[in-house]
C-alpha positions in Angstrom: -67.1 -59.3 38.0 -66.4 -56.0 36.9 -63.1 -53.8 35.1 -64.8 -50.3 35.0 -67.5 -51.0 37.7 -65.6 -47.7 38.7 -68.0 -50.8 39.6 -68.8 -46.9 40.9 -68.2 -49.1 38.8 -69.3 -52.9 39.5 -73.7 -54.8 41.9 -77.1 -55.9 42.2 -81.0 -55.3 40.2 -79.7 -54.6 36.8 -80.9 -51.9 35.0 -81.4 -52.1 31.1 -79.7 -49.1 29.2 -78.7 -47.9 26.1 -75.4 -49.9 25.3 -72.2 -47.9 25.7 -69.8 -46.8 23.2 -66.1 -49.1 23.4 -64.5 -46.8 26.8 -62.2 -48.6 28.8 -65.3 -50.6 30.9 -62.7 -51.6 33.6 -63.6 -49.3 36.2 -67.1 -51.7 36.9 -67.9 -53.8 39.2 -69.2 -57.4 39.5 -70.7 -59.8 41.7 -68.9 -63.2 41.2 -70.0 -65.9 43.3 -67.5 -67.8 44.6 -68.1 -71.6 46.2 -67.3 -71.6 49.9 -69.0 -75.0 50.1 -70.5 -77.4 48.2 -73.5 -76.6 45.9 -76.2 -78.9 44.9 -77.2 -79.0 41.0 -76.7 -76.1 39.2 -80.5 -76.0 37.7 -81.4 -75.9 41.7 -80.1 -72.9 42.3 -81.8 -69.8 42.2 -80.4 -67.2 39.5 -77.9 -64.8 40.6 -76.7 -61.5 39.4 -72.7 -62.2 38.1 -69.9 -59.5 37.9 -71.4 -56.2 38.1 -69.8 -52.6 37.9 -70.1 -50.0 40.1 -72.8 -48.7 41.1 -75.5 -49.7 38.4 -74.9 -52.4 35.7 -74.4 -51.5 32.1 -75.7 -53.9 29.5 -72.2 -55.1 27.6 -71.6 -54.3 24.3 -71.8 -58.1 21.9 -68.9 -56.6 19.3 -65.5 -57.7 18.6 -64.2 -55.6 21.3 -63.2 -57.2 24.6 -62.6 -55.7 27.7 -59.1 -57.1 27.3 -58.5 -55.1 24.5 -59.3 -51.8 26.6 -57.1 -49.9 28.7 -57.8 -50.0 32.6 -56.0 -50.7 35.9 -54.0 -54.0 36.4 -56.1 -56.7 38.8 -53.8 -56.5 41.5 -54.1 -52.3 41.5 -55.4 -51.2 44.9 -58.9 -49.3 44.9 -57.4 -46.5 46.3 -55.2 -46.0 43.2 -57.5 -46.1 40.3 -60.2 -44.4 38.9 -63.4 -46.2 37.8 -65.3 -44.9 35.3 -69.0 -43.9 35.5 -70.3 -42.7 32.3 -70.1 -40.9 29.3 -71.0 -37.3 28.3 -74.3 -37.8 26.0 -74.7 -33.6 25.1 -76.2 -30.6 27.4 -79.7 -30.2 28.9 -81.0 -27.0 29.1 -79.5 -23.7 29.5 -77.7 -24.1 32.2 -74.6 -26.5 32.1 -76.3 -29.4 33.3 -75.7 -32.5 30.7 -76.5 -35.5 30.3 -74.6 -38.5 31.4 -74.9 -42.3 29.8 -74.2 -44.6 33.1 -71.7 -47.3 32.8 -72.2 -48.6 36.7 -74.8 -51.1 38.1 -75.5 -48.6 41.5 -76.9 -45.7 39.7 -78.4 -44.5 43.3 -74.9 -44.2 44.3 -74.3 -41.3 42.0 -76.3 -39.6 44.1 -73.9 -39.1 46.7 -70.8 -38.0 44.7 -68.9 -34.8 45.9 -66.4 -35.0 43.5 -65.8 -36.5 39.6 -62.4 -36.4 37.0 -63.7 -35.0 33.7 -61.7 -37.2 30.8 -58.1 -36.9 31.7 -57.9 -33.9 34.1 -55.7 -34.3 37.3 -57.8 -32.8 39.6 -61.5 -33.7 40.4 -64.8 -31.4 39.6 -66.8 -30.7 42.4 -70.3 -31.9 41.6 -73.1 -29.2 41.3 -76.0 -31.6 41.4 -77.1 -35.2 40.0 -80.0 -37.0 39.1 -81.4 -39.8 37.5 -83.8 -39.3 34.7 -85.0 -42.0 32.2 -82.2 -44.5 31.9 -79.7 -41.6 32.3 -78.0 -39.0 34.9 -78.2 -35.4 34.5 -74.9 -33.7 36.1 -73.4 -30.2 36.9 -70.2 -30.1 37.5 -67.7 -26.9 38.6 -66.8 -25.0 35.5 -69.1 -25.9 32.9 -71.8 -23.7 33.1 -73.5 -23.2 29.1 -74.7 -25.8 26.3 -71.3 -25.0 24.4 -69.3 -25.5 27.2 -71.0 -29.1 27.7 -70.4 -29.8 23.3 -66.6 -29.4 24.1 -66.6 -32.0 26.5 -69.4 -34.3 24.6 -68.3 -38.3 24.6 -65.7 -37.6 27.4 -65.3 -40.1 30.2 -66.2 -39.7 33.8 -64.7 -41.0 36.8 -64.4 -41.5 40.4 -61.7 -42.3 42.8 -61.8 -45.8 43.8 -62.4 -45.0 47.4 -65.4 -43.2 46.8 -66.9 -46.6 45.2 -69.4 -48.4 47.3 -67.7 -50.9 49.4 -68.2 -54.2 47.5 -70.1 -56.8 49.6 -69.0 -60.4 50.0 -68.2 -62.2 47.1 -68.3 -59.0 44.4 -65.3 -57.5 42.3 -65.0 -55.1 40.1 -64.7 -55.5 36.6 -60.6 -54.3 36.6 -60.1 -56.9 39.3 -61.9 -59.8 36.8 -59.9 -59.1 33.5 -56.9 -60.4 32.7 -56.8 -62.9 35.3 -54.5 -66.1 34.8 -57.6 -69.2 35.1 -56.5 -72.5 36.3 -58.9 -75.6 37.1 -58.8 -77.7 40.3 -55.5 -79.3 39.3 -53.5 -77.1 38.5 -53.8 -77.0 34.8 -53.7 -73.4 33.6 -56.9 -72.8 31.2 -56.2 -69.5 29.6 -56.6 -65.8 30.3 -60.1 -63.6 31.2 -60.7 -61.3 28.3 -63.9 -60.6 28.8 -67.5 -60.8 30.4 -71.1 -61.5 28.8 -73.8 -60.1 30.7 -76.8 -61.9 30.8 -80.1 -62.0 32.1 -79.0 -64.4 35.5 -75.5 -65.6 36.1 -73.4 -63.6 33.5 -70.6 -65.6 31.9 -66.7 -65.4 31.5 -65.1 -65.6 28.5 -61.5 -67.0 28.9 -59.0 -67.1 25.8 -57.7 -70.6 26.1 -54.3 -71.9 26.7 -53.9 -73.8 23.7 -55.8 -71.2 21.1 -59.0 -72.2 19.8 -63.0 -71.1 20.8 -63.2 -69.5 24.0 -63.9 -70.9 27.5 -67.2 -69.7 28.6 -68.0 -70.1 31.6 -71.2 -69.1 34.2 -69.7 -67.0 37.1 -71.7 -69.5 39.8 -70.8 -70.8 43.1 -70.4 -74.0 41.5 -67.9 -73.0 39.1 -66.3 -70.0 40.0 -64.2 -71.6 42.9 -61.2 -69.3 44.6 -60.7 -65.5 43.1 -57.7 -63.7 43.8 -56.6 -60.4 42.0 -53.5 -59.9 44.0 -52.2 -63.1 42.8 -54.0 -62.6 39.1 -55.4 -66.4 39.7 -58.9 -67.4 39.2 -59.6 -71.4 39.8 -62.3 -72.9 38.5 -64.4 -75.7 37.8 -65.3 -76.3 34.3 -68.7 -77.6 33.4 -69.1 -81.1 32.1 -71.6 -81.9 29.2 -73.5 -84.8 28.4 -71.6 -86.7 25.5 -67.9 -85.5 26.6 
């Protein structure tokens, strides 16, 4: 329901991967299921993939950090205005300029298809030399960095795309910037709290939602069944919380 995709950042197999350091994940995408109808039981449903961020899925980082905490676009921020992130600079490979590049996007296949990239903060895009996946990771050259030092300088540094060069999202998938910081109400009317953040997991990942009142967060599955109406424009998310036995 991804932030920093970049979904290239946010949506479908997951691929396990190194964690990332704390960037801003909001350029990702995410799949978020949202009920057009009504479901049957919950444990009858097959498992879905939840938010995901553009174009491969990064495991999420479990520490005290929450995507809330990070910079990135605003939900309501058209995709033709922002950047999503795509990865990291891990160090060089070989002689040449090529480096490596830890993914933070759940279409790594899309990477494949990039003309162009911002290196950290630049104002102008790289034009991409080559890409390819290998082992978990890419391997990138990009227009101006052409030696093992060069690629040092720029070790750790962020890289993104323009939103329009994302893969369209299909039906029913966000990314990550368009998930956070949305204002959740339930059927009623009666505001819940804020998304701050998003647990990735191994079928329908999970919401977490700061709660009106203070206290432990909201979690809550991103499923048909509870995930009703999504709208960034509007920075409103409706749901349906999940009764327990014994409430």
């Amino acid at each position: 329901m991804p932030r920093s995709i970049s979904k290239i950042e946010r949506p479908r197999q997951r691929r396990t991967q190194p964690q990332p350091p704390t960037p801003e994940p909001k350029g990702i995408i995410a799949r978020v299921p949202v009920q057009s109808e009504a479901k049957s039981d919950l444990s009858d449903e097959p498992a879905r993939p939840g938010p995901r961020r553009h174009p491969k899925t990064v495991e999420r980082r479990r520490g005290p950090v929450r995507l809330a905490d990070t910079t990135g676009p605003e939900p309501g921020a058209l995709l033709a205005s922002v950047r999503l992130t795509i990865g990291s600079i891990l160090g060089p490979h070989g002689v040449r300029g090529e480096f490596k590049v830890r993914l933070q996007t759940d279409d790594p296949e899309h990477l494949l298809t990039l003309k162009r990239v911002y290196l950290g903060e630049e104002a102008a895009p790289r034009t991409v030399l080559g890409v390819r996946l290998h082992a978990g990771n890419a391997l990138m050259r990009l227009q101006g960095i052409s030696s093992p030092e060069t690629v040092e300088r720029f070790r750790g540094t962020l890289l993104r795309i323009r939103g329009s060069d994302a893969r369209p999202l299909a039906a029913g998938e966000y990314f990550l910037y368009q998930i956070i910081g949305l204002e959740v109400f339930d059927e009623a009317g009666q505001r819940l709290g804020r998304v701050i953040d998003l647990i990735e997991t191994g079928a329908n990942d999970v919401l977490v939602i700061s709660p009106e009142e203070g206290g432990a967060d909201l979690l809550l599955p991103s499923h048909p069944d509870v995930i009703l109406e999504m709208d960034p424009a509007a920075k409103r998310l409706v749901v349906r919380p999940l009764n327990y036995y014994g409430e």
